[in-house]
N, C-alpha and C positions, 0 to 999 in steps of 0.2 A: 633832576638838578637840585641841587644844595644850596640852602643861604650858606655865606660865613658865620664865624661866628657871633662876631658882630652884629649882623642884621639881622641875626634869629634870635639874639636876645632883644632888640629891639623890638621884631616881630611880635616875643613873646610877652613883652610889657604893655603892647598896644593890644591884644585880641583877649577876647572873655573865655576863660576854662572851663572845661565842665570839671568839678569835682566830685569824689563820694566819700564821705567819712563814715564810719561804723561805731555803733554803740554796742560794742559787745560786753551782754553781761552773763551772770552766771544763772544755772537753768533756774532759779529762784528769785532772778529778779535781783538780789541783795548785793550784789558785786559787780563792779563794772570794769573791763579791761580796758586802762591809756597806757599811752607809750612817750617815755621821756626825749622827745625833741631834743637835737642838739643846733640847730641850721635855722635860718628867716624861713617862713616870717613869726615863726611862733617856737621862739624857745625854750619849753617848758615842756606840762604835762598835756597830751592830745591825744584825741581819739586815732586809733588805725584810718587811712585814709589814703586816697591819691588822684590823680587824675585819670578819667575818664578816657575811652580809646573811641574812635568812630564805630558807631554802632551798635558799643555798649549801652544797654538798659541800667539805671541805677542798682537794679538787684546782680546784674552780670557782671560789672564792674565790681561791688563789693564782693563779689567771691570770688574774683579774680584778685582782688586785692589782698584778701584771706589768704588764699593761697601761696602769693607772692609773700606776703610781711610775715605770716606766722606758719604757714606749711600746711596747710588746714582746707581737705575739700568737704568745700561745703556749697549742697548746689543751690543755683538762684533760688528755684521757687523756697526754701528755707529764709530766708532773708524778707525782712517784714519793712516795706519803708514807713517812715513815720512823718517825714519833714522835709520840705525845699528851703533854703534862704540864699540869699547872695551878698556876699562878702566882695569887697576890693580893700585891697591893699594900697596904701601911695605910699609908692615906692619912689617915686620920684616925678618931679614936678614936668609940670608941659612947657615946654619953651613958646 
């Protein structure tokens, strides 16, 4: 069964995400790959990134994300993590 649409964006305003962003840089360290956003909540310059699937490992996710954004198999154990943080957005107030 399905929410509507409706209630799966409310659904999805109210629950915590996993995400993974990527610091891809070039094999020397000296260049770093971002991607210019055009959409909320950050539209500018950002790292490759996305949401997290059940199950995904932070390293499986970003190379599944690799995959997806830039076409690029690259497998997990190559992916080095470096950092947790947790971000919220308010996006809109609680009644």
């Amino acid at each position: 069964k399905f929410l509507r649409d409706k209630e799966y964006g409310e659904a999805l305003d109210s629950i915590v995400k996993g995400c993974t962003d990527l610091l891809v840089t070039s094999v020397d360290g000296s260049r770093v790959l971002v991607g210019k956003r055009s959409v909320h909540p950050q539209p500018d310059w950002w790292f490759i990134g996305g949401r997290m699937l059940p199950g995904d490992t932070p390293a499986s996710s970003c190379a599944r994300i690799l995959k997806r954004e830039l076409g690029l198999d690259v497998p997990a154990e190559r992916i080095r993590f470096v950092c947790a943080a947790s971000l919220a957005w308010d996006r809109r107030g609680q009644e």
